[in-house]
N, C-alpha and C positions, 0 to 999 in steps of 0.2 A: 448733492443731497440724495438722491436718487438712488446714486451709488454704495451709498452710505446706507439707507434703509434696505435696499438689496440686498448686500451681506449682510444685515442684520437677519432678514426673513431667513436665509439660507440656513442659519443654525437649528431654525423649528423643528425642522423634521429630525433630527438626533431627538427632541423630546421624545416622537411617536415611537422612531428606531429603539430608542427604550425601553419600550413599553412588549419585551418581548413575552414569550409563552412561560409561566410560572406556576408550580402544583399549589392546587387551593390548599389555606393551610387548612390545618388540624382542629382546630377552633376558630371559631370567631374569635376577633381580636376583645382582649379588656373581660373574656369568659377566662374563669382559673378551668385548668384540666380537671382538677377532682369534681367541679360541677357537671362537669360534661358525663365522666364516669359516672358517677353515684345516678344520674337522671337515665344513663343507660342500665345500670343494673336493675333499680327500679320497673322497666319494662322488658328485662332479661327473660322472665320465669313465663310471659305470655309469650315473647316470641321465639323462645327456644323449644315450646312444646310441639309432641309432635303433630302434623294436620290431623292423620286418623285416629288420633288417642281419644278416648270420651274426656268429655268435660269432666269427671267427677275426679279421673287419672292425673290432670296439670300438674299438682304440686307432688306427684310420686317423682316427674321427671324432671322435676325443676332441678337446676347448678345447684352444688353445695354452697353456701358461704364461702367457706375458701376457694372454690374456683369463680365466684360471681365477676370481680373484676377482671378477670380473665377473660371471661366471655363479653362482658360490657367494652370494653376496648377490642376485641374482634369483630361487636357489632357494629361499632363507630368509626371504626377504620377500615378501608376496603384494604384488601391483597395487593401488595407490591407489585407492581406494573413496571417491569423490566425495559419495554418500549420509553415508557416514559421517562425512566432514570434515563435512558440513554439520548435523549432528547435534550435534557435537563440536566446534562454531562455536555453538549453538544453546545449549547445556548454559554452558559456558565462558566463551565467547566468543575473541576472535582474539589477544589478549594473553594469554590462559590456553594457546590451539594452540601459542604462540612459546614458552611455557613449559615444556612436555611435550616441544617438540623435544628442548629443553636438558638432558633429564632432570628437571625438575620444582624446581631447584638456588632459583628463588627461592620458592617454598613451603617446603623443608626449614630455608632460613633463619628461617623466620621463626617453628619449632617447637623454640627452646634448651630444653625442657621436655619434650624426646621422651619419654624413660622415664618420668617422670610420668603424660603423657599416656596411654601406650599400656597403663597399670595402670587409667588411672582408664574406657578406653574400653574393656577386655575386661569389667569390669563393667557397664557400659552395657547390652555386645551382651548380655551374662547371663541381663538383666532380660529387653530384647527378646525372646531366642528363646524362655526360657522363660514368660512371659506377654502380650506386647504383641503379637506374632508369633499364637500360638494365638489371640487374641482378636476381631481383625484378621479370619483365615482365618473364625471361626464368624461373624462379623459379616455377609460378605460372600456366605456361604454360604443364611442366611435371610433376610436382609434384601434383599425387589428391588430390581434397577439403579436405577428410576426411584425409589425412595423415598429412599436413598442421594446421587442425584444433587440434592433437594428439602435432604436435610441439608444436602450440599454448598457450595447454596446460602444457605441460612442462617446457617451462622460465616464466609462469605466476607462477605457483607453482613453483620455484626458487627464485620468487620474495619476497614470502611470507617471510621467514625470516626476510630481510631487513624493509618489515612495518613492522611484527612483532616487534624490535628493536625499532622504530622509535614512536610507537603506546606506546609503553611504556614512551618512553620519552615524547610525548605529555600529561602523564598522565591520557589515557584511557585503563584503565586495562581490561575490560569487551570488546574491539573489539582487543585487544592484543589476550589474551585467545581465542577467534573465528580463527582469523590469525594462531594461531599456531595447533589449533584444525584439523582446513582445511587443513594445511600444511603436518599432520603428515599424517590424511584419506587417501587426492592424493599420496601422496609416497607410503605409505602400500598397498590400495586398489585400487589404480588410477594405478597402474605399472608403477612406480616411479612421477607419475602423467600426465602420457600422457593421461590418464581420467580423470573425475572429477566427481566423486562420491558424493564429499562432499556438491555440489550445487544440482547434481541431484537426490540423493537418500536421504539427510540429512538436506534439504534448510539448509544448510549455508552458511552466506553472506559472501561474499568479500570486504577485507578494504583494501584500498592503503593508503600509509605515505612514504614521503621525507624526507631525513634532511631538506633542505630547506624548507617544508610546517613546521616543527618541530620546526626551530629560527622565524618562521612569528607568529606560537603558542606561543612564548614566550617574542614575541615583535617585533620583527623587520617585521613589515607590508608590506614596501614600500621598496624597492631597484630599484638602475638604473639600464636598459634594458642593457643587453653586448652580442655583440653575438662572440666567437668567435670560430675559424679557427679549420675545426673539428668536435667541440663541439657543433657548433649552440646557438640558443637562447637562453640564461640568465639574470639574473641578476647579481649584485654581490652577494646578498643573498644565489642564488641557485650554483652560482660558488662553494661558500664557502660550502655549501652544500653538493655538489657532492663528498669533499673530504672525507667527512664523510659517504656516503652513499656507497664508494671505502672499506673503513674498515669492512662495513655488507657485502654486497656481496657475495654469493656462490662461484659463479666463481672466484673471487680472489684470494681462496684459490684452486686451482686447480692447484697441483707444473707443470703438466706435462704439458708443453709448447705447445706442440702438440695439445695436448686433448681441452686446452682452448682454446685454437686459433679456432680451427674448432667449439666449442661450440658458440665464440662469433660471428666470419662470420655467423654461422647458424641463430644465434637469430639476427642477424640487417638483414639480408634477411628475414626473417621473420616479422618483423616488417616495414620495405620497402613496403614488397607486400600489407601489411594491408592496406594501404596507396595511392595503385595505385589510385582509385577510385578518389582525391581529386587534382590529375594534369593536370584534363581541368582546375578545378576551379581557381588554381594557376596562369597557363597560359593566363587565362581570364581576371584575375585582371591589373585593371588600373595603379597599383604600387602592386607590389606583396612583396618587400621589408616590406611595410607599412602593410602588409595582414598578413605578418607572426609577425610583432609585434607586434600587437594591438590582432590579435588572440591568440596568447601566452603569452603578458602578462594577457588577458581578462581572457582564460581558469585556469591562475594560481590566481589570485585573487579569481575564484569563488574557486577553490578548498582550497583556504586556510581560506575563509570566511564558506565553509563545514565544515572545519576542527573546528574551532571556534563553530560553533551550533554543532558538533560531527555528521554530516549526513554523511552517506557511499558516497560518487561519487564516488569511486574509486583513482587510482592514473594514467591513463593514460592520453597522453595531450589531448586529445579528448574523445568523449563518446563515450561507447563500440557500439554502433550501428551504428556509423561510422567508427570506427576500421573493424568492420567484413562486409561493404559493397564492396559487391563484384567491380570487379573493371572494370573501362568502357572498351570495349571492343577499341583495338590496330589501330589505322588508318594505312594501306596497304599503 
């Protein structure tokens, strides 16, 4: 039983991992755009005048009419922030950007289970703040950078079998052979891989693979959004998935109840803390529900659209330079 509610906690943290960096939108949600314009033009003609002009000059320099909405949407919209496209290219990817133009219309199709969902995710966040969240913060708190980053290392190089495994099924035999290459280096030479020799002294890359990126490689593209209880963010795709990805596993084969148990607390504490950094951004969102599905499924399309041209991204639900920011510092 134990074992059983184990891996159920284990899928929590894909909820958080979800929940990555997103551009606030353009409106409030349930606001029509021409309200937002016409309230901005309406206070066009006072703030486009200029500071030194007299009072009596404002309406000489007021917008015509015909450029009013012009300026009320410059007002309302800041300047294109190049950094942040490429952030938001980085997270997503460019099929995900074309998405969010659109309002986000094909992620919502593909969640007919909303009200479901959005019961079985406020319990999720529940558990989260009240225990994975506080656990996470004490973890990161006594535990130093560098011994954390040695963890780190450790259930990454654990992982490896599992793409290993998965990388063959996709039928890329040439980033199999790398995966298992890397796997064997951090073990022998990594002291059981709490280093990682293999990137630093060997540049070799690292490949992540899912079962579920594994049945999207061989057709099943699209699955509907499920999140459930636990387990967090899925599809039915990647549900199906996970059962298969349960059979690779290191850990699973691990008889001594004990030994795993503390192995698995370790690595979702570990993975928690990766994650601190991105719970203003959560808390900030206008629907945070909607933040973590549109971002999780965005990040899993791009990764399986990698998977399809064979580019490395890895296998986490976020990019590793958001995994390893450090994380905001705790309000008193």
């Amino acid at each position: 039983m134990n074992r059983l509610l184990t891996g159920a906690v284990l899928g929590l943290l894909l909820a958080t991992a979800g929940c990555a960096t997103q551009p606030a939108p353009r409106a409030a949600s349930g606001v029509p755009a021409d309200t937002v314009v016409e309230a901005a033009v309406a206070e066009a003609p006072a703030t486009e005048a200029a500071p030194s002009a007299p009072a009596e000059s404002a309406p000489a320099i007021a917008p015509d009419a015909a450029d009013a909405p012009a300026a009320a949407i410059a007002a309302v919209e800041p300047p294109a922030n190049a950094a942040t496209d490429e952030d938001f290219a980085a997270i997503y990817g460019d099929d995900a950007a074309s998405a969010s133009a659109n309002g986000g219309d094909s992620f919502a199709a593909l969640d007919p289970w909303e009200p479901m969902n959005r019961r079985v995710h406020a319990f999720n966040s529940a558990i989260d703040q009240g225990f994975m969240r506080p656990l996470a913060r004490g973890y990161v708190k006594i535990v130093p950078a560098p011994v954390r980053a040695g963890v780190s290392n450790f259930f990454d190089n654990l992982s490896a079998p599992l793409a290993f495994g998965n990388l063959l099924l996709q039928g890329r035999p040439r980033e199999s052979v790398e995966t298992l290459g890397r796997f064997l280096v951090n073990t022998i030479g990594g002291l059981g891989g709490v280093f990682d020799p293999a990137t630093k002294a060997l540049k070799m890359h690292r490949h992540g693979a899912d079962f579920g990126r594994t049945l999207a490689r061989w057709g099943w593209r699209e699955s509907r959004y499920l999140e459930l209880p636990f387990l967090g963010p899925r599809t039915v795709r990647d549900a199906v998935g996970a059962v298969g990805d349960t059979s690779m596993a290191p850990m699973t084969y691990v008889e001594h109840d004990r030994t795993r148990l503390s192995l698995e607390a370790l690595w979702l504490t570990d993975v928690r803390s990766g994650l601190l950094s991105l719970d203003e951004l959560r808390e900030a969102a206008p629907d945070e529900y909607v933040l973590t599905r549109d971002a999780w499924l965005a990040r899993r399309r791009y990764l399986v659209e990698a998977d399809r041209s064979e580019r490395d991204e890895g296998n986490e639900s976020l990019p590793a330079y958001l995994m390893e920011a450090e994380p905001a510092p705790t309000r008193p």
